[in-house]
N, C-alpha and C positions, 0 to 999 in steps of 0.2 A: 248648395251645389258647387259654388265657384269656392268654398273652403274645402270640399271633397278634392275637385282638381288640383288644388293647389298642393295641399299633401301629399297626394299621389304624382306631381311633379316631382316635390321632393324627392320624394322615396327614392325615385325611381333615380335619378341624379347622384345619392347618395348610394344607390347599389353597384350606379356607371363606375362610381370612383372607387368601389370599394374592389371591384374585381380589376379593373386596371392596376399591369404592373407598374411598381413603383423603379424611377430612373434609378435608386439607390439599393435597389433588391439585388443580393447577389445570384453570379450566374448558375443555373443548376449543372449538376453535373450530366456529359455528356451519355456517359454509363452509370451503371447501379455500381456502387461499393462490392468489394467483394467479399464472402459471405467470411464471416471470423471464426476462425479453428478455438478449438480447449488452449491450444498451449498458446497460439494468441494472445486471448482472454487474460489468460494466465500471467504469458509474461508482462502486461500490462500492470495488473495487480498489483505483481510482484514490484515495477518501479515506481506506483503511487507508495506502498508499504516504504521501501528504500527513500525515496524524500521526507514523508512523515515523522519514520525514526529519526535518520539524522538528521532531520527539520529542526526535530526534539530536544536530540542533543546541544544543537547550536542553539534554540531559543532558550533554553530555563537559564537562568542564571547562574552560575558558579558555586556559591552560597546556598543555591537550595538543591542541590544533588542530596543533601543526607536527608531531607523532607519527606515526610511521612504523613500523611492525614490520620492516621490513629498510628499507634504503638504495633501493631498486629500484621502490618500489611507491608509488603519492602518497600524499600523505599528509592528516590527517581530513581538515583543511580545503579538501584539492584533491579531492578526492573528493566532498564535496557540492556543490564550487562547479562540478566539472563536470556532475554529478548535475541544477543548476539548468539550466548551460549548454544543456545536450543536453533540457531540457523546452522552452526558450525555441526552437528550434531547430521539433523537432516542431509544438507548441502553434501558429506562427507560419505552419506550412503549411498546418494545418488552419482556422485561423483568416482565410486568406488573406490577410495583412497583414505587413511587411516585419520583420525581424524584430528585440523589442526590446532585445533580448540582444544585437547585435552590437556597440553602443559601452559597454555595462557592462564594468566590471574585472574578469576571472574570478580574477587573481591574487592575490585578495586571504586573509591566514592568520588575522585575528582575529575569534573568537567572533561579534562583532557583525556586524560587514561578512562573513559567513558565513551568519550566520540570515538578515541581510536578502535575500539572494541567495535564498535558498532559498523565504522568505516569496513571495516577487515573484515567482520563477519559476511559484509553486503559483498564486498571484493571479491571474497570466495566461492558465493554462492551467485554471482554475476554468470558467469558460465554454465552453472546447471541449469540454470533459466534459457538461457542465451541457445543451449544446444536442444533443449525442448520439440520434440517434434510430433507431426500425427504419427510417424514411423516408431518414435521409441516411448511415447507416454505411455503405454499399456506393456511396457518390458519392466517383466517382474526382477526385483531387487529382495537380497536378501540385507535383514535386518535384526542385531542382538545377536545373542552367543547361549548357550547352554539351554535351558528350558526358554527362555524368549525368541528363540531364534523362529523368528520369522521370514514371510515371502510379502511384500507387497508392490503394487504399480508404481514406476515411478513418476507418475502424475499424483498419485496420494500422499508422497513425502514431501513435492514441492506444492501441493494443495494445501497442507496441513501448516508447512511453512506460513503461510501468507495469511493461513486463521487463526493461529499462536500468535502470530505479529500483530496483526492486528486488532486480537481481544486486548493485549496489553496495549498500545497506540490507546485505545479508548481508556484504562488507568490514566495514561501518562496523560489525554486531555482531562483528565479531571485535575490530576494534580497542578496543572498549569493553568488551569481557569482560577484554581485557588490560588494560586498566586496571582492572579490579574495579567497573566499571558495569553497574547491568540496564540491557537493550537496553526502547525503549519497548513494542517485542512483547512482551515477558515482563513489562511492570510489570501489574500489575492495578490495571482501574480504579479509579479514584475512587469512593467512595459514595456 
């Protein structure tokens, strides 16, 4: 019996403590968050995609932009320059304006003329993020010329944006894990 009470002291001590707040718990918030829109969402997305690539860019090294894990598949450097290509593309329908990517050099392999590609792609498609609203995500855009000419939302071309991006972002972390690089996903911030 005096081993029954004893545990059940315990218990009970150890439940006191577990429900008291801790002096180091932080304050809750006075109100609830407010509730988060699509293009919210969205433009969040969109500036985890913007660090990752030209995360990307900055970490692989110089030396391995022409790097390829087989023969078959492009390689770093064609893969963020299409990465930009295909934002300039998007960004340019949305934006309603011709697009500025059609006389830049996508074929370009060295580190610099790579990041800048990437930089600029993000630069210009900053604003069609940035103007994103519940008022205009569902305003149809027209998109292609001759038999392609389509209508779509312009929530789906900045949608589409940021899952092109980030199908390739998962290439580029493989190529960089093969080379013994953390991916900028897995670095931990700064302090």
């Amino acid at each position: 019996m005096r081993l029954l009470n004893r545990c059940a002291g315990i218990a009970t001590a150890l439940l006191a403590v577990a429900v008291m707040p801790s002096q180091g718990q932080a304050p809750q918030p006075s109100s609830p968050r407010p509730p988060q829109t699509f293009p919210a969402y969205l433009q969040g997305q969109y500036a985890t995609l913007k660090r990752n690539i030209t995360g990307s860019a900055e970490k692989m090294r110089a030396e391995h932009f022409s790097f390829k894990p087989v023969p078959e598949v492009m390689s770093y450097a064609e893969l963020i320059a299409h990465i930009s290509e295909t934002q300039f593309g998007y960004c340019s329908t949305v934006k309603g304006t011709a697009n500025p990517g059609a006389g830049l050099n996508f074929k370009v392999a060295d580190k610099v003329a790579v990041g800048r590609l990437a930089q600029e792609s993000f630069a210009y498609c900053d604003e069609a993020f940035a103007a994103l609203s519940d008022a205009n995500a569902l305003e149809l855009l027209t998109r292609g010329a001759g038999p392609n000419l389509r209508q779509l939302a312009r929530v789906n071309q900045l949608t589409q944006l940021v899952v092109h991006g980030n199908e390739h972002y998962g290439n580029l972390i493989t190529y960089m894990r093969i080379k013994g690089i953390v991916p900028p996903s897995s670095t931990p911030p700064a302090p």
